[in-house]
KEKEDO-767249 format. One record per atom (N, C-alpha, C): residue number from 1; atom name; z, x, y; residue in one letter; chain. Coordinates in Angstrom, 2 decimals. Layout:
+-----+----+---------+---------+---------+----+----+
|   i | at |      pz |      px |      py | aa | ch |
+-----+----+---------+---------+---------+----+----+
| NUM | CA |       Z |       X |       Y |  a |  A |
...
+-----+----+---------+---------+---------+----+----+
END
This chain:
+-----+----+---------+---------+---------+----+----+
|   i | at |      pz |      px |      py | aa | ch |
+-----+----+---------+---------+---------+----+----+
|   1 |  N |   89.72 |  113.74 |   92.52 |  x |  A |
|   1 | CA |   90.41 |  113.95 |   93.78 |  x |  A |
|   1 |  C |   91.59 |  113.00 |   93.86 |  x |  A |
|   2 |  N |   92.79 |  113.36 |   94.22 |  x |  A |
|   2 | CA |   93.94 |  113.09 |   93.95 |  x |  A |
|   2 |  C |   93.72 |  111.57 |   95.34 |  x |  A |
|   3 |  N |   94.34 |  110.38 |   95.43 |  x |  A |
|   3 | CA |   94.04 |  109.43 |   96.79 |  x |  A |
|   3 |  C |   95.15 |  110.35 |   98.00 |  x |  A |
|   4 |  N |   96.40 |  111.23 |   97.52 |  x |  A |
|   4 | CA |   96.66 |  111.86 |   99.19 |  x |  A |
|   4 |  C |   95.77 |  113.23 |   99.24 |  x |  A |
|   5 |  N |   94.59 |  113.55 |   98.76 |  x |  A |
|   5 | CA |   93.80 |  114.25 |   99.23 |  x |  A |
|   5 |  C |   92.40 |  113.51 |   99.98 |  x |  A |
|   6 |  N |   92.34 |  112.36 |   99.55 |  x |  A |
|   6 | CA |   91.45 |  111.54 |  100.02 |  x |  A |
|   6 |  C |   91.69 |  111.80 |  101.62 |  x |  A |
|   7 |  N |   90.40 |  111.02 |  102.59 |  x |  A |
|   7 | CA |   90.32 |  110.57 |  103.89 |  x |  A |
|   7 |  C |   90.05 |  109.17 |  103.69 |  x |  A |
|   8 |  N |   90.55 |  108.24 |  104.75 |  x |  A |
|   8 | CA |   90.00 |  106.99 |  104.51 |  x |  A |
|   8 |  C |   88.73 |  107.16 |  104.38 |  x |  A |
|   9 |  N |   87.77 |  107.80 |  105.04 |  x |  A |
|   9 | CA |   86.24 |  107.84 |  104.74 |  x |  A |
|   9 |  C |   85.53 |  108.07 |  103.32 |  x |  A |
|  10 |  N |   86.30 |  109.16 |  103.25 |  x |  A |
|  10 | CA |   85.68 |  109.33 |  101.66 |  x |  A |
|  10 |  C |   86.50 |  108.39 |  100.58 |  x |  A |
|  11 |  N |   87.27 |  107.64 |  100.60 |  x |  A |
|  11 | CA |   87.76 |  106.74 |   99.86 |  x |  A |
|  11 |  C |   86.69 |  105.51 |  100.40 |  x |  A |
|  12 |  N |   86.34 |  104.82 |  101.15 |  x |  A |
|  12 | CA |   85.41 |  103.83 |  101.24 |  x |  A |
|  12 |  C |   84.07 |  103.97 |  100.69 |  x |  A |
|  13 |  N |   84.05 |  105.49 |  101.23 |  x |  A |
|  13 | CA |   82.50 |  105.69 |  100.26 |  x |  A |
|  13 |  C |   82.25 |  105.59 |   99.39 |  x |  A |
|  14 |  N |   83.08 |  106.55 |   98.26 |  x |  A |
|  14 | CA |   84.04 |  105.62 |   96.93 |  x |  A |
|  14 |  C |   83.66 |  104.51 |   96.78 |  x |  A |
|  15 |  N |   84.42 |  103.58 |   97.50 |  x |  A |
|  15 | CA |   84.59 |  102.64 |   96.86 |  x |  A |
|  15 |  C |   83.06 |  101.30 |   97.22 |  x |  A |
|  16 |  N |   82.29 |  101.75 |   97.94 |  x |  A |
|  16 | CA |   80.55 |  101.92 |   98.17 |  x |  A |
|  16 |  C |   80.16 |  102.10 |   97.21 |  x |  A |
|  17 |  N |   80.05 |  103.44 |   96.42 |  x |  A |
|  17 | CA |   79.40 |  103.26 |   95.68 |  x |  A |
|  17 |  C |   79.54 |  102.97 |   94.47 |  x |  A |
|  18 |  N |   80.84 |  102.70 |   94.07 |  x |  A |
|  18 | CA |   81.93 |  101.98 |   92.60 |  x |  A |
|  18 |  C |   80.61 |  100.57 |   92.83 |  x |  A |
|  19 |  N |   80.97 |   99.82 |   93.94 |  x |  A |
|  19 | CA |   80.77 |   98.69 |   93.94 |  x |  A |
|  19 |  C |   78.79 |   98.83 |   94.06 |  x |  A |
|  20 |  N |   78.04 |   99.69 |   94.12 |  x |  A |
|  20 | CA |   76.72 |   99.84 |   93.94 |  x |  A |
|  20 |  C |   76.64 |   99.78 |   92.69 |  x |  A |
|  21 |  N |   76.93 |  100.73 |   91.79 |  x |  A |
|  21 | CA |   76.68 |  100.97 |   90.57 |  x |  A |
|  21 |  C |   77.62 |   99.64 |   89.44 |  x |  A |
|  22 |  N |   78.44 |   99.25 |   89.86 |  x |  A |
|  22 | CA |   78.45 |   97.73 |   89.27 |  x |  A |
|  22 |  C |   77.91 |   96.82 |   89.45 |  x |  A |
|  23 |  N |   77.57 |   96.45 |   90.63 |  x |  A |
|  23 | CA |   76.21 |   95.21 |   90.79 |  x |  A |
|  23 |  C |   74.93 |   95.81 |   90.07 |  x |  A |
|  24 |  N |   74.67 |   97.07 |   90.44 |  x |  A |
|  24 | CA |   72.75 |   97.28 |   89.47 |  x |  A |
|  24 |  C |   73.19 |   97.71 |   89.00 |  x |  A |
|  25 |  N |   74.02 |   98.03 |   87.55 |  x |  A |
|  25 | CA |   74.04 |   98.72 |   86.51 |  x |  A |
|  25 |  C |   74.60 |   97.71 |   85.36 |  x |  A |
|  26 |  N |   73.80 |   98.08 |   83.99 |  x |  A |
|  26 | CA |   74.13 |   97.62 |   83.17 |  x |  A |
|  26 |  C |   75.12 |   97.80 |   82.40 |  x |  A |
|  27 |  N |   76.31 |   98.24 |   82.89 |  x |  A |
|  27 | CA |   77.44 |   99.52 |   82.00 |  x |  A |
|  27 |  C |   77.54 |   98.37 |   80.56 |  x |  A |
|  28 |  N |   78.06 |   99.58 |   79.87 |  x |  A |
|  28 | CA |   79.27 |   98.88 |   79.02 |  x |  A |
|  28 |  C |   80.55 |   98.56 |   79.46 |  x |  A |
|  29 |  N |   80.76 |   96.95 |   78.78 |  x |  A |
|  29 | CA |   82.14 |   96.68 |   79.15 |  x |  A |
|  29 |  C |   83.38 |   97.50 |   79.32 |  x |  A |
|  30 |  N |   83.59 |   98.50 |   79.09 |  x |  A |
|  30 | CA |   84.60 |   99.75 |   78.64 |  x |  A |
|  30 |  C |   84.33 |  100.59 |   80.29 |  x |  A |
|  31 |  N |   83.54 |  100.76 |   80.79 |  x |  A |
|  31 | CA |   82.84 |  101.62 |   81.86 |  x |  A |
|  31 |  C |   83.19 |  100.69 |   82.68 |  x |  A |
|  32 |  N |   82.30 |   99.56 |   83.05 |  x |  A |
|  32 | CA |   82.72 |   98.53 |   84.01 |  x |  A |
|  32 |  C |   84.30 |   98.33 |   84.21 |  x |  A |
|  33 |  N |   84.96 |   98.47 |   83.21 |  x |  A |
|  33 | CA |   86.61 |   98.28 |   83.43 |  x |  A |
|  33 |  C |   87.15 |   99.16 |   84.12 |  x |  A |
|  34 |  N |   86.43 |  100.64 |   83.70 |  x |  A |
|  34 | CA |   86.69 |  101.82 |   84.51 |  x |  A |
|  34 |  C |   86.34 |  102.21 |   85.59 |  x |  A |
|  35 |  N |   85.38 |  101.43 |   86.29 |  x |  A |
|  35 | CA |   84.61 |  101.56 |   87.67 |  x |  A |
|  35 |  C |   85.65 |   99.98 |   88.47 |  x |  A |
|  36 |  N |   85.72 |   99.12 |   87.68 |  x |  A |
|  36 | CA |   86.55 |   98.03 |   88.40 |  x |  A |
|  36 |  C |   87.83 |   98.31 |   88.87 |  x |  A |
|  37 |  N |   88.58 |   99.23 |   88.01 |  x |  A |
|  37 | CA |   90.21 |   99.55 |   88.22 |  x |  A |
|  37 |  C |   89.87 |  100.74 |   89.21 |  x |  A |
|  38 |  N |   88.94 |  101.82 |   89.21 |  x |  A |
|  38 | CA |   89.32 |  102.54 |   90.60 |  x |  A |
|  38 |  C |   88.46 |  102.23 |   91.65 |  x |  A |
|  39 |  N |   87.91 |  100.85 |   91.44 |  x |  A |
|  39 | CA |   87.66 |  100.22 |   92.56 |  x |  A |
|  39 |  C |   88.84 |   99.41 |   93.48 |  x |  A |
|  40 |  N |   89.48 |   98.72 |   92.63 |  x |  A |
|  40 | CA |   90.89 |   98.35 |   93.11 |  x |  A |
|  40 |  C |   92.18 |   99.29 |   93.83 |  x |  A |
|  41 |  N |   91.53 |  100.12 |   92.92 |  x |  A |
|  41 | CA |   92.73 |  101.33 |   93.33 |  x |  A |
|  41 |  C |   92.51 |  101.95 |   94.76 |  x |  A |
|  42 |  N |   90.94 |  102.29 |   94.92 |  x |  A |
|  42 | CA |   90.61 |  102.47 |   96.24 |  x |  A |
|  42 |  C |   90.74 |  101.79 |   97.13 |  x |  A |
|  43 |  N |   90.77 |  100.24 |   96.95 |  x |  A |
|  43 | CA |   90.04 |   99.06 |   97.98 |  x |  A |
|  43 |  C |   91.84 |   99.37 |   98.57 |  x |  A |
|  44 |  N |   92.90 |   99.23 |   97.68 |  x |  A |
|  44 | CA |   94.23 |   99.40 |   97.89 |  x |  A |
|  44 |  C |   94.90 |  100.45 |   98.72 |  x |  A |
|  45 |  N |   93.71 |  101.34 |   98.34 |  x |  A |
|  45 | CA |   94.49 |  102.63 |   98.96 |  x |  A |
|  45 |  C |   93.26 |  102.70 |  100.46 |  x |  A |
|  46 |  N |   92.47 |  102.16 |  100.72 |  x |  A |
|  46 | CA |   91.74 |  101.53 |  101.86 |  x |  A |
|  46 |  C |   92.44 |  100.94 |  103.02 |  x |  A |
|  47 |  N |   93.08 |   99.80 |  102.11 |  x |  A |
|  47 | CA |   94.02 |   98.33 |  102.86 |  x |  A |
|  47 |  C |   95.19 |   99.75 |  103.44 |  x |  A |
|  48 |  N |   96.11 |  100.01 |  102.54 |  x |  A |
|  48 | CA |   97.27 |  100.83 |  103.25 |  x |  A |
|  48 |  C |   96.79 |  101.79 |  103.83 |  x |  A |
|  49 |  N |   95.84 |  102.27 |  104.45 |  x |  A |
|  49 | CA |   95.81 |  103.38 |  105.52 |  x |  A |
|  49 |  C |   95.02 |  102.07 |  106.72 |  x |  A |
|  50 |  N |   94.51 |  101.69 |  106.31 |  x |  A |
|  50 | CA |   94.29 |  100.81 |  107.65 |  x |  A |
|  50 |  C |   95.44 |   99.93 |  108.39 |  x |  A |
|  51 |  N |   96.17 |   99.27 |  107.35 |  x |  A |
|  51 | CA |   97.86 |   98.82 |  107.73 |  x |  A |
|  51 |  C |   98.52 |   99.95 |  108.66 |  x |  A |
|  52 |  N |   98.43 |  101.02 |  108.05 |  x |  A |
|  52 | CA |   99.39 |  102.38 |  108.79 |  x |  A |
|  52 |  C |   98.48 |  102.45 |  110.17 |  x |  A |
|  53 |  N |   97.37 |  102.73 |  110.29 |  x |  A |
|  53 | CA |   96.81 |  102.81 |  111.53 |  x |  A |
|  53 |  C |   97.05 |  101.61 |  112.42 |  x |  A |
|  54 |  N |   97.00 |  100.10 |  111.88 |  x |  A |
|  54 | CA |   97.65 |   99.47 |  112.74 |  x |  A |
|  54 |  C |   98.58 |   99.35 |  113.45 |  x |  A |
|  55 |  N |   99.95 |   99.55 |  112.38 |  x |  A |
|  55 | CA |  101.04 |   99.96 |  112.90 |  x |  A |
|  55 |  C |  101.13 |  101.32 |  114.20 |  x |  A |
|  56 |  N |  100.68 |  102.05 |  113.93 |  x |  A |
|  56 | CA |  100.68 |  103.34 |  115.00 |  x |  A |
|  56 |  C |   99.92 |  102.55 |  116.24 |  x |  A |
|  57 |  N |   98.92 |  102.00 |  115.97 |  x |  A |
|  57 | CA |   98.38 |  101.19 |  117.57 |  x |  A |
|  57 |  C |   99.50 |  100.19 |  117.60 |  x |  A |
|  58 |  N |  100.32 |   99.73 |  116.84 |  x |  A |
|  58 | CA |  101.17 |   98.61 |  117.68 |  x |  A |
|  58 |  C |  102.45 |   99.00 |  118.47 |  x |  A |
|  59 |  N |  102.60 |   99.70 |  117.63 |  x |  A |
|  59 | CA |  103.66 |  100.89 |  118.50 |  x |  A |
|  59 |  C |  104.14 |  101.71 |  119.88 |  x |  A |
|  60 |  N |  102.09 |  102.23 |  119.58 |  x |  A |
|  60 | CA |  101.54 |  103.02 |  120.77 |  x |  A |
|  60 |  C |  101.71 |  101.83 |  121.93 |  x |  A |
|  61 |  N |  101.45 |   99.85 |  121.94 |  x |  A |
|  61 | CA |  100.89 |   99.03 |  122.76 |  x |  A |
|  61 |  C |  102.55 |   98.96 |  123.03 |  x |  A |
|  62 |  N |  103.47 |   98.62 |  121.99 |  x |  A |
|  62 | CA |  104.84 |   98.16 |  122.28 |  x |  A |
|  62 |  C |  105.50 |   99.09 |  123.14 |  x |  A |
|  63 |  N |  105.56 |  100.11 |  122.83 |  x |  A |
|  63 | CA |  106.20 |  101.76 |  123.57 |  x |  A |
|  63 |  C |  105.49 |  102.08 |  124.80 |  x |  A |
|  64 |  N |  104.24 |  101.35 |  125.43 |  x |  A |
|  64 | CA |  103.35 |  102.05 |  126.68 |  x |  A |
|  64 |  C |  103.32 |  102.88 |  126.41 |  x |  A |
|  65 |  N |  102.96 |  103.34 |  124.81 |  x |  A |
|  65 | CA |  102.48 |  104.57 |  125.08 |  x |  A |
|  65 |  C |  100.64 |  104.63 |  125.28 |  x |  A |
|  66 |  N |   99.69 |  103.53 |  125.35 |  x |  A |
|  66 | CA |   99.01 |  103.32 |  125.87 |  x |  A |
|  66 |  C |   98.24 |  103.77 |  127.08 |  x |  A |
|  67 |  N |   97.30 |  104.70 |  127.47 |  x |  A |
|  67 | CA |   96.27 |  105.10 |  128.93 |  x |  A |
|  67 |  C |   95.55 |  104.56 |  128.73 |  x |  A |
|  68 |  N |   95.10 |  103.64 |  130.33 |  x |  A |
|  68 | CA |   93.81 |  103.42 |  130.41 |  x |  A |
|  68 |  C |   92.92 |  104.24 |  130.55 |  x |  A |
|  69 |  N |   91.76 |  104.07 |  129.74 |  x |  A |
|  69 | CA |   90.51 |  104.61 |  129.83 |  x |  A |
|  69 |  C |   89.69 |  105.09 |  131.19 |  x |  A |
|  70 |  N |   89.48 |  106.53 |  131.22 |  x |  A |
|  70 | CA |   88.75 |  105.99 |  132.41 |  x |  A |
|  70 |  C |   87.71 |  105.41 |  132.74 |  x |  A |
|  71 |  N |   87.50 |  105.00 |  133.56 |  x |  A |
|  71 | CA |   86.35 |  103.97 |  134.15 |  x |  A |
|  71 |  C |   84.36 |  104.85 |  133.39 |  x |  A |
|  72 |  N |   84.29 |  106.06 |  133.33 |  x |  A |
|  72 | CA |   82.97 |  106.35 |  132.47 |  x |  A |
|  72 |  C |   83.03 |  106.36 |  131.51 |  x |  A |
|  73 |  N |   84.67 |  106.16 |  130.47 |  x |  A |
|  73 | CA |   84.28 |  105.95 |  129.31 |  x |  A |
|  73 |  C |   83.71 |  104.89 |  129.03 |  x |  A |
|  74 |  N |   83.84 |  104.04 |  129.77 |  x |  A |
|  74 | CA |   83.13 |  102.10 |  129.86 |  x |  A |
|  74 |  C |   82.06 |  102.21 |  130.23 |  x |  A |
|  75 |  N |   81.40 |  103.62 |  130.48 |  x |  A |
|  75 | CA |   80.31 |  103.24 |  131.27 |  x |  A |
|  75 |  C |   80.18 |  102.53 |  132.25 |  x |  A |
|  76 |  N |   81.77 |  102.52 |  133.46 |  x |  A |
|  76 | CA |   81.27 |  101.52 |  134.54 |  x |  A |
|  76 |  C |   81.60 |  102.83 |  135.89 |  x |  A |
|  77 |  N |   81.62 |  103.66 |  135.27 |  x |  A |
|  77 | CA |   82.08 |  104.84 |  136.81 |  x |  A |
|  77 |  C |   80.79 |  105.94 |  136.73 |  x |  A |
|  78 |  N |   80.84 |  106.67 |  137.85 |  x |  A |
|  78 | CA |   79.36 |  107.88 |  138.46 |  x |  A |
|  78 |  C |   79.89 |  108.85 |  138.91 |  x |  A |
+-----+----+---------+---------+---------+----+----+
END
């Protein structure tokens, strides 16, 4: 799966279970290199969609483009 077909979700999961099967597994060195590099590649392509989502909330806070919630999404309204 190509990473712009990815979702951040299924790229973390990814990169879950890269990092499962290198702690309990005995690979060969050759395998482990290959589970380490698209572990990196994911953790990377992880970091930049969470960066981008920041940016869009800082934006949204700088621009007011911001609504308050209403009061039952807090669970404080009836």
């Amino acid at each position: 799966m190509e990473e712009k077909e990815k979702t951040f979700e299924q790229a973390l999961a990814r990169l879950e279970e890269v990092i499962r099967e290198l702690e309990s597994s005995q690979l060969p060195l050759d395998q482990a290199l290959e589970l380490f590099a698209e572990g990196i590649a994911l953790s990377k392509y992880c970091n930049s969609c969470l960066e981008q989502a920041e940016q869009k909330i800082s934006l949204l806070m700088n621009d007011g483009g911001v609504i308050e919630a209403p009061s039952t999404w807090a669970g404080g309204g009836q």
